[in-house]
N, C-alpha and C positions, 0 to 999 in steps of 0.2 A: 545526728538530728536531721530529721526531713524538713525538705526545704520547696517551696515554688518555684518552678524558674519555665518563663516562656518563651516559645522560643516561634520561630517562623519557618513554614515549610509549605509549600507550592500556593504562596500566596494566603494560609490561613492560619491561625494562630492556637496555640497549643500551651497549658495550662502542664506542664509534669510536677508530680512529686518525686524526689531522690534525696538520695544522699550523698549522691554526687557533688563534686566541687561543679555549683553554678557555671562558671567560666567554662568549666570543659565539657559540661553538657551545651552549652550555647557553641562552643566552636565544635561540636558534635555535627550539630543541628546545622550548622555553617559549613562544615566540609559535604554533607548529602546534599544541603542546596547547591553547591557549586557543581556537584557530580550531575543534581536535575539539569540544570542550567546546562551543562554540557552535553546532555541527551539531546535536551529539546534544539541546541544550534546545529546537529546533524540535520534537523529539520522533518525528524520522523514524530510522527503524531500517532502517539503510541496512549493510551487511558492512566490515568493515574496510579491504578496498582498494578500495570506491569512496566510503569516507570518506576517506582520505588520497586520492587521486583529487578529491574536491571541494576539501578545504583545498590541495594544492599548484594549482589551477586557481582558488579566488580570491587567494590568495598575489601567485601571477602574475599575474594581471590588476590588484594592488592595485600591482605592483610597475610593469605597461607602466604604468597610470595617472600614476604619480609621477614615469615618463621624460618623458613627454608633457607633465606641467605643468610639469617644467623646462624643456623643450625652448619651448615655447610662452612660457616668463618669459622666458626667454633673448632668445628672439624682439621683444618689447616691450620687453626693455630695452636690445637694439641698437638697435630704432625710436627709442626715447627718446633716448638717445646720438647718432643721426643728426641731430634736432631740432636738440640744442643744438649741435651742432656746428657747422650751415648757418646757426644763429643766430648763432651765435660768426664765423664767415667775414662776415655779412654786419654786423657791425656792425667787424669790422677794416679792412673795403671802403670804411668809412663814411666820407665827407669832417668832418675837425675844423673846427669851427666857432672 
C-alpha cells in the first residue's frame, strides 16, 4: 500500500509516494543529507544538481564497494570451506589404526 512520507533535502521539503517502509525512506533521505552536508564543509560551492550529482556518484560507489567485499568474503569463505572439506575426505580415507 502507498504511502506519503516527507522528507528534507537541501533545506526544502518533499512530499514522496512509496511503498517503501516510511522509516527507511526517511533515513534514505538522512544519509544524502549528511553526504550534502559533507560536500558543502569541504567548502566548495558547487549548484545544486551537481551536488546531488556528487552524493548519488559516492553513494554508488560506496554501495559497488560493499558488493565487492561481499562478493570477495563469499569468495574466501568457499576457499575455506573447500579446505576443510578435502580435509575432512582425507582423514575418512584414512586407514584406523
Amino acid at each position: 500500500m502507498s504511502q506519503h512520507v516527507e522528507i528534507n533535502l537541501m533545506g526544502r521539503s518533499f512530499t514522496i509516494m512509496t511503498d517503501e517502509d516510511p522509516a527507511q525512506v526517511t533515513a534514505a533521505a538522512n544519509l544524502v543529507q549528511e553526504h550534502i552536508d559533507e560536500i558543502r564543509q569541504m567548502g566548495t560551492t558547487v549548484g545544486s544538481d551537481r551536488l546531488l550529482t556528487l552524493v548519488a556518484l559516492n553513494l554508488a560507489g560506496e554501495l559497488l564497494k560493499d558488493k565487492e567485499g561481499k562478493v570477495e568474503g563469499l569468495d574466501s569463505l568457499i576457499s575455506a570451506f573447500d579446505g576443510v572439506v578435502s580435509q575432512a575426505e582425507g582423514l575418512a580415507k584414512a586407514p584406523l589404526r
